[in-house]
C-alpha positions as CSV (number, residue, x, y, z in Angstrom):
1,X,7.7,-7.4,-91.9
2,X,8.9,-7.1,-95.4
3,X,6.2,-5.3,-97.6
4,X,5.5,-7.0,-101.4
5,X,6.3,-5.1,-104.5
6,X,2.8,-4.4,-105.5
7,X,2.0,-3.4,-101.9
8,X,4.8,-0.9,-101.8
9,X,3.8,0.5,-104.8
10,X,0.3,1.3,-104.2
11,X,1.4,3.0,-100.6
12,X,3.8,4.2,-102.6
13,X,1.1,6.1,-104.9
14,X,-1.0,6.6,-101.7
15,X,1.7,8.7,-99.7
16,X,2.3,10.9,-103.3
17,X,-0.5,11.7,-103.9
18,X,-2.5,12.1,-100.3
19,X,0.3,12.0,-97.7
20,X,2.8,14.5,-99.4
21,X,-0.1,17.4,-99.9
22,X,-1.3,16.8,-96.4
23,X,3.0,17.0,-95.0
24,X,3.3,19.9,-97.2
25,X,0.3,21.8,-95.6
26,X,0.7,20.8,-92.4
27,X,4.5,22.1,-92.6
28,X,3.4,25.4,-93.8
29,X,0.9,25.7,-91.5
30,X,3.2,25.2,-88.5
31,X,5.9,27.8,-90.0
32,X,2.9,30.0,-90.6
33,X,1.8,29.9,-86.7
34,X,4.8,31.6,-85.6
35,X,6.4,35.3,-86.4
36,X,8.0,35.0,-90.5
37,X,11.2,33.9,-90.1
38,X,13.9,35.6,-92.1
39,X,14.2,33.7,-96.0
40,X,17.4,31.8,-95.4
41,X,15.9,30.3,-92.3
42,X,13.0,30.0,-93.7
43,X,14.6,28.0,-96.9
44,X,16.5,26.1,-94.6
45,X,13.4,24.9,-92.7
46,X,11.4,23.8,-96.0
47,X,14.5,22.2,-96.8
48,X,14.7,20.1,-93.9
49,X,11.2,18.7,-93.3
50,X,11.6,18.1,-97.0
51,X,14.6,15.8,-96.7
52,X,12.4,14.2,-93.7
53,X,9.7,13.0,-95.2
54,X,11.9,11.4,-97.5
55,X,13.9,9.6,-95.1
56,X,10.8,8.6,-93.0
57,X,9.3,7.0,-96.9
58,X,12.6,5.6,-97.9
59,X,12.0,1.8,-97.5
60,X,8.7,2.1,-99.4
61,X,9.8,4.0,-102.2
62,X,13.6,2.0,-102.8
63,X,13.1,-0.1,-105.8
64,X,9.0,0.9,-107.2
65,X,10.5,2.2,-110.5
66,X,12.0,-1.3,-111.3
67,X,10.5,-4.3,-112.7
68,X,8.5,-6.5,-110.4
69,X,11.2,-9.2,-108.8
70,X,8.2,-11.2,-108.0
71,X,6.1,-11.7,-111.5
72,X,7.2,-14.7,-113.6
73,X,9.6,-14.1,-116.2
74,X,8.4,-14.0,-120.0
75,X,9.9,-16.7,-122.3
76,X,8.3,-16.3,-125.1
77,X,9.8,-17.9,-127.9
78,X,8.3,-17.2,-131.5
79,X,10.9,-19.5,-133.3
């Protein structure tokens, strides 16, 4: 099922600004649980659930900052 452009971007929008706080807690809050882990490993853990969530969003983000492909083009013509 192939989302439209102004649905993508309000999930878009959605997962920003609800869905990435939320990750980020949650992925704190799991590290957090266990015994601090040395800094590189540490790093290296923030820096893979990171590049997850990304991945996991990819399809709804790829193309938002362009123009709408689906809005009527303007041919405006002041001659």
């Amino acid at each position: 099922m192939a989302l439209s452009y102004k649905t993508r971007r309000r999930l878009s929008l959605l997962i920003l600004l609800v869905g990435l706080p939320v990750y980020i807690v949650s992925a704190v809050s799991i590290v957090a649980l266990f015994e601090r882990p040395p800094i590189l490993l540490e790093l290296a853990i923030y820096l893979v659930l990171g590049v997850v969530w990304a991945f996991l969003f990819k399809s709804v983000f790829m193309g938002v900052g362009k123009a709408d492909p689906d809005a009527p083009e303007d041919t405006d013509q002041d001659s």
